[in-house]
C-alpha positions as CSV (number, residue, x, y, z in Angstrom):
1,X,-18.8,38.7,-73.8
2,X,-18.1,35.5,-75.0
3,X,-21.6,32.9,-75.7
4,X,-19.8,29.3,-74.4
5,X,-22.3,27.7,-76.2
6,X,-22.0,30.0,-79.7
7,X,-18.5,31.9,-79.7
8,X,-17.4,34.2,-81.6
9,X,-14.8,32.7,-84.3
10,X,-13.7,35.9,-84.8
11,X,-12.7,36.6,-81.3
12,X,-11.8,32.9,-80.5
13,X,-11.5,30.3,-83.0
14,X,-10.4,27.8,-80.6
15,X,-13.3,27.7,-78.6
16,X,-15.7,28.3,-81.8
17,X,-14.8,25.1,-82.7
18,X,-14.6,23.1,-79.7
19,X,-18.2,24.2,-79.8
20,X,-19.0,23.4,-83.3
21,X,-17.5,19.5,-82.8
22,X,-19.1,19.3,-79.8
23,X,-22.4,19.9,-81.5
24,X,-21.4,17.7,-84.2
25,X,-21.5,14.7,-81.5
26,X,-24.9,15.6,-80.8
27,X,-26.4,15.3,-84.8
28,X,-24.1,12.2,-84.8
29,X,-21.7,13.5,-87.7
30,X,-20.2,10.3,-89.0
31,X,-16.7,11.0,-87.6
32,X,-18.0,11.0,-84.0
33,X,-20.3,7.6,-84.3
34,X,-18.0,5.0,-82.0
35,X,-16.9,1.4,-83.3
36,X,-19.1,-1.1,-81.9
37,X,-17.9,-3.3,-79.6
38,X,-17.9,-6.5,-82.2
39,X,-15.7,-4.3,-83.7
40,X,-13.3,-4.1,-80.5
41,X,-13.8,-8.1,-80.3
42,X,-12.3,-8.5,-83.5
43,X,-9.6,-5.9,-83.2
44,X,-8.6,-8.1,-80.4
45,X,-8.8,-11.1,-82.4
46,X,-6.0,-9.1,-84.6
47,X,-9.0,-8.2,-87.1
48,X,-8.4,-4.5,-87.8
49,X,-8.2,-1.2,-89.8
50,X,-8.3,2.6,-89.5
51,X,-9.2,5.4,-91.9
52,X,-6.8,8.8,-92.2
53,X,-8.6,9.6,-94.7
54,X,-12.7,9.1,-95.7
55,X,-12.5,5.9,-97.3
56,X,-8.8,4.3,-97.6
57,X,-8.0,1.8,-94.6
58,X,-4.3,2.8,-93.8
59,X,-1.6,-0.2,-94.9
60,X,-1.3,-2.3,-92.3
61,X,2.7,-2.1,-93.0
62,X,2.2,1.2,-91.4
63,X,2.0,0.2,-88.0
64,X,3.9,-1.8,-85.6
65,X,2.9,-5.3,-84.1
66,X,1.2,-4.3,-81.3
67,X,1.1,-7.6,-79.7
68,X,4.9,-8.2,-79.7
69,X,5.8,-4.6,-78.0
70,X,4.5,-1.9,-76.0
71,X,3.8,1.2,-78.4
72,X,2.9,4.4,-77.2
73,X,0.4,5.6,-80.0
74,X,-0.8,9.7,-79.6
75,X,-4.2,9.9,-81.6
76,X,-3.8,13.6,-82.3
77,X,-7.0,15.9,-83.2
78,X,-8.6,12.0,-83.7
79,X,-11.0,11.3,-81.1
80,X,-14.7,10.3,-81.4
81,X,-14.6,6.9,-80.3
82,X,-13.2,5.4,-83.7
83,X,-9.3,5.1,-84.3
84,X,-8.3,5.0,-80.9
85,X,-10.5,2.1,-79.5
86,X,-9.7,0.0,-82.0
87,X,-5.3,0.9,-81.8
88,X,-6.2,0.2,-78.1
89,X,-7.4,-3.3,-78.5
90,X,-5.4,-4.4,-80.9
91,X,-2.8,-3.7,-78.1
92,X,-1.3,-0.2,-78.2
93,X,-0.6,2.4,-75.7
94,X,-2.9,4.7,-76.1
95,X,-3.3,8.8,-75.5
96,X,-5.8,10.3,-77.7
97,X,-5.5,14.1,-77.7
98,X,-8.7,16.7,-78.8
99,X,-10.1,20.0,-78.9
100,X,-13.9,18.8,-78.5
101,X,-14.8,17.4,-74.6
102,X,-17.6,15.7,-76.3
103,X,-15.5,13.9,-78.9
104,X,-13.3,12.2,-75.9
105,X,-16.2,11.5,-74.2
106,X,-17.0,9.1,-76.8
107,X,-13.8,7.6,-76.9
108,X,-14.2,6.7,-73.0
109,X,-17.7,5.9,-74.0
110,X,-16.1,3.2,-75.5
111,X,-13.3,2.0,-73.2
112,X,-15.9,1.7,-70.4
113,X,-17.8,-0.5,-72.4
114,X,-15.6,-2.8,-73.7
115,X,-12.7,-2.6,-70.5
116,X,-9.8,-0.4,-72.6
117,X,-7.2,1.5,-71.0
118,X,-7.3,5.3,-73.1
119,X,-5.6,8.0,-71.8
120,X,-7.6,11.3,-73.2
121,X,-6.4,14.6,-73.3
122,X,-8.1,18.1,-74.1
123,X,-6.4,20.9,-76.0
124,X,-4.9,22.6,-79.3
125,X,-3.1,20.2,-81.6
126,X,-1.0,23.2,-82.3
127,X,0.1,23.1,-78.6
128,X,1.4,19.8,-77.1
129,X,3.1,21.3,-74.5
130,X,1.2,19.1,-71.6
131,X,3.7,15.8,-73.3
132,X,7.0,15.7,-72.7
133,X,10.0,15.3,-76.1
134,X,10.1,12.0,-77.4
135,X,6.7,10.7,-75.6
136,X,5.4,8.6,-78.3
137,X,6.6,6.2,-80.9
138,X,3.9,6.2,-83.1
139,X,1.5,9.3,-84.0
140,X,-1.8,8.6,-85.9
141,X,-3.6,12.3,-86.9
142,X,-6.5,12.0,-89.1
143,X,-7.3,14.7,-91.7
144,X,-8.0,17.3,-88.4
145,X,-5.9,19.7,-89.1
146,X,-8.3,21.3,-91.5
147,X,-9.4,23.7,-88.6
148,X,-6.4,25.3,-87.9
149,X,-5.3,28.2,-89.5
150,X,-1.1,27.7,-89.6
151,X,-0.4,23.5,-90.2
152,X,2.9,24.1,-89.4
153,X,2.9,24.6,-85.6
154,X,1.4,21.0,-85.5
155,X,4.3,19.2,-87.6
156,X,7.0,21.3,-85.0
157,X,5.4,19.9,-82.0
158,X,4.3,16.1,-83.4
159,X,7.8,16.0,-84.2
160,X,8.8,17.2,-81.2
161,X,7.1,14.4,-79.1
162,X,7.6,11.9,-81.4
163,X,10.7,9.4,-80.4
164,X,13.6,9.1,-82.4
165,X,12.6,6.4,-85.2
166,X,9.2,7.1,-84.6
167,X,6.6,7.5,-87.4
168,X,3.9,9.8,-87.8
169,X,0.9,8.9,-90.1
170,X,-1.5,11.8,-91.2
171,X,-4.2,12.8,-93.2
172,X,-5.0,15.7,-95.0
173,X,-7.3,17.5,-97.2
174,X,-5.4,18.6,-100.5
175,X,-5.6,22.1,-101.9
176,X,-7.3,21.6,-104.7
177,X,-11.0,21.2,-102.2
178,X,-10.7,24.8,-101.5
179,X,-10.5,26.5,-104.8
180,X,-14.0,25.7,-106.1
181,X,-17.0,28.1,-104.7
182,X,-17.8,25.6,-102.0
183,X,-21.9,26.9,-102.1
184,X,-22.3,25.9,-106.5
185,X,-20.3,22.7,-105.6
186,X,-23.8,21.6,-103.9
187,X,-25.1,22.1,-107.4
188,X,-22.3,19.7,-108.6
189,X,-20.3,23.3,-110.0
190,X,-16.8,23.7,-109.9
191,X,-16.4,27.0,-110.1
192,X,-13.0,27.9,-109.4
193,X,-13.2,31.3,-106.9
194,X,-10.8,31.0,-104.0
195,X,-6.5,30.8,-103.8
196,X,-4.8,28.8,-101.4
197,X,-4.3,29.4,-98.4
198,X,-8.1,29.9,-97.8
199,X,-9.7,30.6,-94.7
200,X,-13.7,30.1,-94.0
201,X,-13.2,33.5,-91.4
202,X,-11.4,35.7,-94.5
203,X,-12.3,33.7,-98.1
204,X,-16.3,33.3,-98.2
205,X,-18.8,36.3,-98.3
206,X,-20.0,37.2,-94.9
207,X,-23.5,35.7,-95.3
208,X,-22.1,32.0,-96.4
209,X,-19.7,32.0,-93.1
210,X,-23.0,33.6,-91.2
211,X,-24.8,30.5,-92.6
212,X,-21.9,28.5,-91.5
213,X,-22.1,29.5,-87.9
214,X,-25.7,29.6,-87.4
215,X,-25.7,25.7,-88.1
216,X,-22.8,25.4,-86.0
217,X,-20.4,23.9,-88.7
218,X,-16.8,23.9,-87.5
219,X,-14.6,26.0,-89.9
220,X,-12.1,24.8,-92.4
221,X,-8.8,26.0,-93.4
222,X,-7.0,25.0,-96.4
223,X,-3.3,24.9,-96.3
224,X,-0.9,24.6,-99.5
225,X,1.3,21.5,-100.0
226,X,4.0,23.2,-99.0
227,X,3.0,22.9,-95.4
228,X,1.5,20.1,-95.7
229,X,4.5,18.0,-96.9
230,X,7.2,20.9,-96.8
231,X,6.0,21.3,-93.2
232,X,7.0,17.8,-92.1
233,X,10.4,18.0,-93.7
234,X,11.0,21.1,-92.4
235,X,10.2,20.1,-88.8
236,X,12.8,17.1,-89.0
237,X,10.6,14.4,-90.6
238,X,11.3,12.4,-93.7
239,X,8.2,11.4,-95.6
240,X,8.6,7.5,-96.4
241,X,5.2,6.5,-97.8
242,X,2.3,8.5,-99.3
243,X,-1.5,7.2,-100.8
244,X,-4.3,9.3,-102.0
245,X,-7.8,8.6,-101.5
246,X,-11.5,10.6,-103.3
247,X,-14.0,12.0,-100.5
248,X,-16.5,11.3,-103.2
249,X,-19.4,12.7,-101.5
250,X,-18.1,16.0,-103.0
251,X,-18.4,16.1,-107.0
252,X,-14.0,17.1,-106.5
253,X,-13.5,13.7,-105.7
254,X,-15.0,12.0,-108.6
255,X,-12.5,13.8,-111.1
256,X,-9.4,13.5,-108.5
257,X,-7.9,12.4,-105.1
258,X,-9.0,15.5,-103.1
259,X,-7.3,13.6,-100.0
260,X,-3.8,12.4,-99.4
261,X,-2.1,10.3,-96.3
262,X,1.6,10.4,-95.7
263,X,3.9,8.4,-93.2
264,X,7.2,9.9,-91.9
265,X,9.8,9.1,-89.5
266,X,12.1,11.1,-87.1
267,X,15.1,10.1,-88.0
């Protein structure tokens, strides 16, 4: 029988990690901390950026004037009160779609407060059956898809809601991350141990994963470029702009870009 509070990854991933974000919203991870609301003022004011990625604000380029149309903008895996509020008052549409009930929660935390109109959905980014084709014109997913196991469902059904001429912006973590034994790399070792793709339920010795679980860490997945890139292409998409960015707080990203950010368009 099923703990709600502790689930089994092995039996249900899904909901193992619904849990394990919702607890990160209680130790205030920093991805669930909302903007403030002088924040929201100046996003108003025109005064704005977003992160896909730890550090890098996304190009502004990569958006559409949001004061001079009505842009339906889908936040996908990307809640916690950050991206969204601030896509909303700069003037966007805005649905924001999660697995964690407590990382919405602090996205309407935030539209109460400061009088925004967010629509928020709960459920697998690897299912958007709830949205109709062609819902959105504008997708923005963060580097979320991490804790899936198989990317590639989530390209199919981005695309598949996007509009024609529609662009999706993403984040992701890049393979190289998951090679090294992720327990030395807190000793600032690389130590090349795992092959792409890796899996935190299949790739890391049953006592690191036990560890894992008992402090209620949601569980990565790391997926090749292949998927990551091919994926898009292969689900209609055609990638038109790329950065990189270093999540230095991990000794990978002071020797290279561990993180990467891509825009594409259904043509």
């Amino acid at each position: 029988m099923e703990n709600s509070s502790n689930p089994d990854p092995e039996a249900n991933l899904l909901a193992y990690n619904r849990a394990a974000w919702d607890a990160q919203v209680r130790t205030n991870n920093e991805w669930t901390v909302p903007v403030s609301a002088e924040e929201i003022q100046r996003a108003r004011e025109g005064i704005w950026s977003i992160v896909l990625t730890p550090h890098r604000s996304v190009p502004r380029d990569w958006f559409p004037d949001f004061s001079a149309e009505s842009c339906r903008v889908l936040c996908l895996a990307g809640s916690g009160g950050q991206q969204a509020p601030l896509l909303a008052a700069a003037g966007a549409n805005v649905t924001v779609f999660d697995l964690s009930e407590e990382q919405l929660k602090q996205d309407q935390l935030v539209a109460e407060r400061d009088g925004l109109t967010i629509r928020c959905v709960q459920g697998d980014m690897s299912d958007l059956s709830c949205f109709e084709d062609e819902s959105f014109d504008l997708i923005v997913h963060p580097c979320s898809n991490t804790f899936v196991p198989n990317v590639l469902p989530v390209w199919q059904e981005a695309a598949r809601v996007l509009c024609r001429g529609g662009h999706l912006i993403a984040g992701f973590t890049k393979p190289v991350f998951y090679i090294f034994d992720q327990q030395r790399i807190e000793n600032s070792e690389l130590i090349v141990k795992h092959s792409i793709p890796y899996s935190e339920l299949t790739s890391i010795a049953p006592s690191e994963k036990a560890s894992l679980i008992a402090e209620q860490e949601p569980l990565c997945f790391g997926h090749s470029l292949g998927d990551q890139i091919g994926g898009q292409l292969a689900a209609g998409l055609r990638i038109i702009d790329y950065y990189e960015d270093h999540w230095d707080a991990y000794p990978i990203g002071k020797y290279i870009a561990d993180m990467a950010a891509t825009r594409a368009i259904k043509s």
